[in-house]
C-alpha positions as a LaTeX table, in Angstrom:
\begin{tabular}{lrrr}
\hline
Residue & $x$ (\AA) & $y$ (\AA) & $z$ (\AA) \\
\hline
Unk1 & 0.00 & 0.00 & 0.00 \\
Unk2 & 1.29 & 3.01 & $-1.24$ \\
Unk3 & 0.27 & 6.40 & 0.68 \\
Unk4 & 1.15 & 10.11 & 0.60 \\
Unk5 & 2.22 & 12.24 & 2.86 \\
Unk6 & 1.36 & 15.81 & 3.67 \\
Unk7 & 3.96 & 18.60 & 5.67 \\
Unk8 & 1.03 & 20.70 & 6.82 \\
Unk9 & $-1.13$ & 17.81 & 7.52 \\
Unk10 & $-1.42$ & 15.63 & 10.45 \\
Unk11 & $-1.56$ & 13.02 & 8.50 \\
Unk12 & $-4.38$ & 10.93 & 9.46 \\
Unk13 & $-5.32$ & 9.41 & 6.63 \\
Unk14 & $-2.64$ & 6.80 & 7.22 \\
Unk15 & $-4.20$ & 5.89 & 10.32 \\
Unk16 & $-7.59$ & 5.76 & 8.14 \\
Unk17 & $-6.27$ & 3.38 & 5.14 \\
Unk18 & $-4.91$ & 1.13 & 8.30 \\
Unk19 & $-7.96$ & 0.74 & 9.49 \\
Unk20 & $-9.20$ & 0.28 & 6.09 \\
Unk21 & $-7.13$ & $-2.67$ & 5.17 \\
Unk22 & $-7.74$ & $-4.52$ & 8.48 \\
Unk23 & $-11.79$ & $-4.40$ & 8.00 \\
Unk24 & $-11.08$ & $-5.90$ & 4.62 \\
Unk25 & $-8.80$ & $-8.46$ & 5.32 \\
Unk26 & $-10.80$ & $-9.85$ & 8.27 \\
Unk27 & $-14.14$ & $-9.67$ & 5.85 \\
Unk28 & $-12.48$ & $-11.86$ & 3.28 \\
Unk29 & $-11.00$ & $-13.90$ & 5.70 \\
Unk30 & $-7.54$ & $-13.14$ & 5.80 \\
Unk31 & $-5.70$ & $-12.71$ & 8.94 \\
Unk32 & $-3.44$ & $-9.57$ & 8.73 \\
Unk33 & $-0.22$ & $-9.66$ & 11.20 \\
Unk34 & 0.56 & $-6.21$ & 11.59 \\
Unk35 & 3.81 & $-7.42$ & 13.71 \\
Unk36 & 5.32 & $-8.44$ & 10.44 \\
Unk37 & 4.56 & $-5.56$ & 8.54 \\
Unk38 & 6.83 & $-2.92$ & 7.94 \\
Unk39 & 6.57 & 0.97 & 6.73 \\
Unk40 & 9.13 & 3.02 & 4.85 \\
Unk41 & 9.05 & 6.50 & 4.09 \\
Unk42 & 10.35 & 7.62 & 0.71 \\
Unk43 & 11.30 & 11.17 & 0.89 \\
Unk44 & 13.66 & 14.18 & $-1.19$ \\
Unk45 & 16.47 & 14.69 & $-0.21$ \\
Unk46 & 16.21 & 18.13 & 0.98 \\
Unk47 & 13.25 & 16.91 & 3.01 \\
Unk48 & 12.44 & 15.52 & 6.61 \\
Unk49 & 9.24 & 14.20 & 7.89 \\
Unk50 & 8.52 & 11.70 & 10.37 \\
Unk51 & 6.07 & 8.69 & 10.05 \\
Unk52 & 3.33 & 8.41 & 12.31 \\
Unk53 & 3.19 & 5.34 & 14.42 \\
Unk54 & 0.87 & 2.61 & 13.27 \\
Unk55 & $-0.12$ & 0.25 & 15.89 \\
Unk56 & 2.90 & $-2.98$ & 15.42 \\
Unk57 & 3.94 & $-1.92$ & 12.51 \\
Unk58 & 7.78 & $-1.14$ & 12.18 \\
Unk59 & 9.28 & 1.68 & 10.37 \\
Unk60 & 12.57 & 0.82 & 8.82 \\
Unk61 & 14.87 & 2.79 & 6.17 \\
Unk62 & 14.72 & $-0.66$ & 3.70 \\
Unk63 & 12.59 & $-3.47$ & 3.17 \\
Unk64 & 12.37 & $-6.27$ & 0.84 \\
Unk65 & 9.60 & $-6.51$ & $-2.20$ \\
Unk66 & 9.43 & $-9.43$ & $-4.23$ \\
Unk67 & 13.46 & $-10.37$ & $-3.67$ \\
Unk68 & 14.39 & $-6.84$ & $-4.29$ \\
Unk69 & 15.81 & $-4.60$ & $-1.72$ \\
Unk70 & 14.23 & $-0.55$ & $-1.64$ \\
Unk71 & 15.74 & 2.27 & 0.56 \\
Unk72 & 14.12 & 5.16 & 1.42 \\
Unk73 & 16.32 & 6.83 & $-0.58$ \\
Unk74 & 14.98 & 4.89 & $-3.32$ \\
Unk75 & 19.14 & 3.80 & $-4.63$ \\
Unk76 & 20.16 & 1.05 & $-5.39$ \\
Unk77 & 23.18 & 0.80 & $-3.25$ \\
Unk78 & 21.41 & $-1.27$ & $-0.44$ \\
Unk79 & 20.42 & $-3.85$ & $-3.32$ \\
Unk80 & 23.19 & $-3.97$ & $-4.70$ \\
Unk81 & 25.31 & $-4.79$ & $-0.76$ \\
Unk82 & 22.97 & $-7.48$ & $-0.98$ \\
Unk83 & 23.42 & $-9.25$ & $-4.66$ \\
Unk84 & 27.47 & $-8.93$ & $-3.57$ \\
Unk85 & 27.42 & $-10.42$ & $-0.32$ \\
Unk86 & 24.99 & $-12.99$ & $-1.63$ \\
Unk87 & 27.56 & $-13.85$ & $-4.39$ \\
Unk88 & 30.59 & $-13.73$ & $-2.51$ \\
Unk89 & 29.60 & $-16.77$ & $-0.63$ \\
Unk90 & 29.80 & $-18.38$ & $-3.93$ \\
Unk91 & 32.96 & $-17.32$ & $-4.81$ \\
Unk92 & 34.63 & $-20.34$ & $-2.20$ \\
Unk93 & 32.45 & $-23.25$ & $-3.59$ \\
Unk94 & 33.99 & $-22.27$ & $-7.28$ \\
Unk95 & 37.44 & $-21.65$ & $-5.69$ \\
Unk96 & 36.99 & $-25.52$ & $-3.91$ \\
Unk97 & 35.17 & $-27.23$ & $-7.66$ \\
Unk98 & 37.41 & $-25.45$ & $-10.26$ \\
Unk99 & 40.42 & $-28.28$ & $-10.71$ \\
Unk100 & 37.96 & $-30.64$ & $-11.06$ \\
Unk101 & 35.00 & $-29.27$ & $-13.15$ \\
Unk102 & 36.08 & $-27.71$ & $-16.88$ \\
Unk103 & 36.12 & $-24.18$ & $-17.77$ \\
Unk104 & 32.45 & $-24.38$ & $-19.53$ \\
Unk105 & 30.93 & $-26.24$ & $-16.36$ \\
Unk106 & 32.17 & $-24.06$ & $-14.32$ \\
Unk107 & 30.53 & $-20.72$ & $-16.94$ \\
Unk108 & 27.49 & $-22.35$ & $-16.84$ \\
Unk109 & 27.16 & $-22.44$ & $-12.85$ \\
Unk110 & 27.79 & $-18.87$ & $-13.18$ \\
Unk111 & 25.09 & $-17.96$ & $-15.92$ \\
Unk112 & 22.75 & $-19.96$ & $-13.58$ \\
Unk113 & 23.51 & $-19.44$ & $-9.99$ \\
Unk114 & 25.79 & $-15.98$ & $-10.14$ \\
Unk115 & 24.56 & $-13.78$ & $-13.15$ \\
Unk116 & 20.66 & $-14.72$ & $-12.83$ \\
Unk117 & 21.05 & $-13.19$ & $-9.00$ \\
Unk118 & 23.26 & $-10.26$ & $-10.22$ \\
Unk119 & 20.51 & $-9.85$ & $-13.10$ \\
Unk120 & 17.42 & $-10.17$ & $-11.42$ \\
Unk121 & 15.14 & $-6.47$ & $-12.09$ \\
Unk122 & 18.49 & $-5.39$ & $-13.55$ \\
Unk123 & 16.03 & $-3.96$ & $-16.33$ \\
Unk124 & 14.97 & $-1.55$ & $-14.03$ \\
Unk125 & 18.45 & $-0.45$ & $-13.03$ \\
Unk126 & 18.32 & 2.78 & $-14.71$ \\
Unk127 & 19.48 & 5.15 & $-11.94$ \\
Unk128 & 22.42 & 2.75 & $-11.04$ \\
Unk129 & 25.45 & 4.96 & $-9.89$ \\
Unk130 & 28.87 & 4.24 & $-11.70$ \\
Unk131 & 30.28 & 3.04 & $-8.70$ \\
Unk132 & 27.79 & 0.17 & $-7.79$ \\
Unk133 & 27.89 & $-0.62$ & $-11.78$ \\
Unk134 & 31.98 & $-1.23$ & $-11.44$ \\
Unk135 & 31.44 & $-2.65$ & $-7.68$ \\
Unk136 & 29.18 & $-5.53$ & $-10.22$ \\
Unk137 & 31.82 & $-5.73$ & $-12.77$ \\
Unk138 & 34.02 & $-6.17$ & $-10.60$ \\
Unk139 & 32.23 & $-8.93$ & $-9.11$ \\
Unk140 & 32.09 & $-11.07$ & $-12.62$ \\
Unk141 & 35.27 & $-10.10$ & $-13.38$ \\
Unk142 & 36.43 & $-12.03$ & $-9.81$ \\
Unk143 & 33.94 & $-15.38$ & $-10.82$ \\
Unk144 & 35.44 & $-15.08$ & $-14.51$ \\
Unk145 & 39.38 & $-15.73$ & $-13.44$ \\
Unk146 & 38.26 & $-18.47$ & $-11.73$ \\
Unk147 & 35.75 & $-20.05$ & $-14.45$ \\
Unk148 & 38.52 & $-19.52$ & $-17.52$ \\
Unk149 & 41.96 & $-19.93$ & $-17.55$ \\
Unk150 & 44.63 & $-17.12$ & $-17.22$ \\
Unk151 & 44.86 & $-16.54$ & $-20.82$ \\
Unk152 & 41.26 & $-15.97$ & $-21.51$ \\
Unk153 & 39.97 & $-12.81$ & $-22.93$ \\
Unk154 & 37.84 & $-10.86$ & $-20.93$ \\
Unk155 & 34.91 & $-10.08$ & $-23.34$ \\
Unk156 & 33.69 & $-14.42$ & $-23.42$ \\
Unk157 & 31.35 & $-12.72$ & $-20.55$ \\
Unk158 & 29.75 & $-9.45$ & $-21.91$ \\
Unk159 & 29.93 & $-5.93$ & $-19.97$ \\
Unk160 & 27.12 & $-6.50$ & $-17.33$ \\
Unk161 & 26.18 & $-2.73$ & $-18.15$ \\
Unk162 & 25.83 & $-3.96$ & $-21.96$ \\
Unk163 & 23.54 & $-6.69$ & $-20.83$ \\
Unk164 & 21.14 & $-4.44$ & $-18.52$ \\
Unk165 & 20.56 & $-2.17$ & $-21.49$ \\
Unk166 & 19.48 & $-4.92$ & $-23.77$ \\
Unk167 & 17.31 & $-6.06$ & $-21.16$ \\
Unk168 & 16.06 & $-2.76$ & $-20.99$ \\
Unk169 & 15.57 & $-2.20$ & $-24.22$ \\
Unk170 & 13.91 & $-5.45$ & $-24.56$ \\
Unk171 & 11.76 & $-5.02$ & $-21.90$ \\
Unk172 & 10.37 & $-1.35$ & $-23.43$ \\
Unk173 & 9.46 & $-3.43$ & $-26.94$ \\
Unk174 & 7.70 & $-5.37$ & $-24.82$ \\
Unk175 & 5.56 & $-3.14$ & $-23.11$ \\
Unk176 & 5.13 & $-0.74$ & $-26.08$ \\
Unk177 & 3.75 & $-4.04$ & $-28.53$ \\
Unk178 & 1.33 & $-4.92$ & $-25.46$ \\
Unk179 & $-0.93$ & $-1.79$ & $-25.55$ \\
Unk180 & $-2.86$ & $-3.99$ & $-22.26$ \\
Unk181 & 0.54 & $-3.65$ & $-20.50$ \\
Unk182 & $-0.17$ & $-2.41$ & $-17.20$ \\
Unk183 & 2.86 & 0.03 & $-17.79$ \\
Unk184 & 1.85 & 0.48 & $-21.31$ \\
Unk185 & 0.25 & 4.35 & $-20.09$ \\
Unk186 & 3.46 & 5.51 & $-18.47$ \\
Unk187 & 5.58 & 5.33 & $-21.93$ \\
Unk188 & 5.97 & 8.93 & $-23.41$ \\
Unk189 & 3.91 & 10.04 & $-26.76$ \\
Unk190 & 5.52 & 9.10 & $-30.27$ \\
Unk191 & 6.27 & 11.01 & $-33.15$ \\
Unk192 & 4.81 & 9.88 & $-36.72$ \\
Unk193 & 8.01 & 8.14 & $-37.49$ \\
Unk194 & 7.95 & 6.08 & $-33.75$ \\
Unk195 & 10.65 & 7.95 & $-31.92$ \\
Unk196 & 9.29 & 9.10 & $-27.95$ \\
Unk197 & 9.09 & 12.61 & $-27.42$ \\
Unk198 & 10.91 & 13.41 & $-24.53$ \\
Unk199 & 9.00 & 15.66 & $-21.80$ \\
Unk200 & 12.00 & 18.36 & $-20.38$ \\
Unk201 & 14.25 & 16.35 & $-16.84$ \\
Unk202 & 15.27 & 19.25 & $-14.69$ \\
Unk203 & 16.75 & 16.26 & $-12.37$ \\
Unk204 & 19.84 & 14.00 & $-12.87$ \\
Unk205 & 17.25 & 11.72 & $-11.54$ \\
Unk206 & 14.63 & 11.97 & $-13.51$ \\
Unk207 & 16.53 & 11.70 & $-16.43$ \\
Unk208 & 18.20 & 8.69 & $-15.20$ \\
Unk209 & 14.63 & 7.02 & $-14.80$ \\
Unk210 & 13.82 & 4.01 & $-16.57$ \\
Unk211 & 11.66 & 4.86 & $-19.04$ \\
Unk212 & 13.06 & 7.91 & $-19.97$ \\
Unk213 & 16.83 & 7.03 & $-20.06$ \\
Unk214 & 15.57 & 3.50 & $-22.05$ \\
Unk215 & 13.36 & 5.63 & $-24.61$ \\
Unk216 & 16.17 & 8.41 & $-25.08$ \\
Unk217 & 18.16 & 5.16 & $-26.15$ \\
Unk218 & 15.81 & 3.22 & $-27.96$ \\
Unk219 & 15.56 & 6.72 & $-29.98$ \\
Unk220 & 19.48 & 6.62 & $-30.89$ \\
Unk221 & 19.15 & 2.98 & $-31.50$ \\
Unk222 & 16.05 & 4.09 & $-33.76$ \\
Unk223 & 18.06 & 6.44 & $-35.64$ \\
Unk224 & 20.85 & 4.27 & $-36.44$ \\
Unk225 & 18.70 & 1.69 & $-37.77$ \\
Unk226 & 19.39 & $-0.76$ & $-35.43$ \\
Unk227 & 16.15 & $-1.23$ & $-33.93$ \\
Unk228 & 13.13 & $-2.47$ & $-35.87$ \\
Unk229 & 10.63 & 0.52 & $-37.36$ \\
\hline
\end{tabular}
């Protein structure tokens, strides 16, 4: 549940929609425990505001949503502390199997159990900061001396930031062929020869967004003929 909050407002409404939910989830049977839900607030950062208290529910700065981790600075630093501790515990079972499994055994436990992790929402990593993107590369580049010999040449595993943009821009064909898409609304308006028109980003932020950082390159793509009319 996703609620606003006002400065000049007390704010009650949260205390309303709580309410709200309960009522329905004991009507349809459900049994709601409050104990193990948990609140974030998602603010600017030249803002403060507090969140009222909710009876058991915690407040915490980052919280887990379908296996990916949000901060209420809504980076993806926290997320990304997670896929690279997650993977480093990996990174002494390959140490421990590689003299005795070969190099492409070894490259295909990473596709499946290292880069499908590092890779999960990665579509969605628009705003990613060039420091978590090398902290990643760096991470591949670790499980990559020990899948291939010393010799090997770096590119038989693709950039990871190569990869999230053809996910990306995979992901946008998908939604914009799918006019039911349930993000299908949220794409910008199209010229007469398919490129998006751009509305203006006053923020580094904004223009870092997904759909507007994956449309401003589908666009270039567009233009160089390397993307389907």
């Amino acid at each position: 549940m996703i609620l606003p909050l006002f400065k000049s407002s007390s704010n009650n409404h949260l205390y309303d929609e709580h309410h709200n939910l309960l009522s329905w989830s004991s009507s349809n049977g459900l049994q709601m425990n409050s104990k193990k839900c948990k609140a974030i607030t998602i603010l600017k950062s030249n803002m403060s505001h507090s969140l009222p208290l909710l009876p058991d529910i915690q407040v915490v700065n980052e919280m887990f949503i379908l296996g990916v981790m949000f901060n209420s600075k809504l980076t993806w630093s926290t997320h990304i502390d997670y896929i690279i501790k997650k993977c480093s515990r990996l990174l002494f079972a390959f140490r421990t199997i590689r003299t005795t499994i070969p190099s492409p055994k070894l490259k295909l436990l990473y596709f499946s159990l290292v880069r499908s992790l590092i890779e999960y929402f990665a579509p969605r990593f628009s705003c990613l900061s060039s420091y978590d993107a090398q902290r990643l590369e760096k991470l591949q580049r670790r499980f990559h001396r020990l899948s291939c010999s010393t010799d090997c040449m770096p590119a038989c595993l693709p950039a990871l930031s190569d990869r999230r943009l053809s996910l990306a821009l995979r992901f946008l064909q998908v939604i914009l062929r799918d006019e039911s898409h349930i993000l299908h609304s949220r794409l910008p308006s199209r010229s007469r020869r398919g490129r998006f028109i751009l509305p203006p980003r006053r923020t580094e932020k904004r223009s870092k967004s997904f759909f507007l950082s994956t449309c401003e390159r589908y666009n270039l793509l567009r233009n160089r003929h390397d993307l389907p009319l």
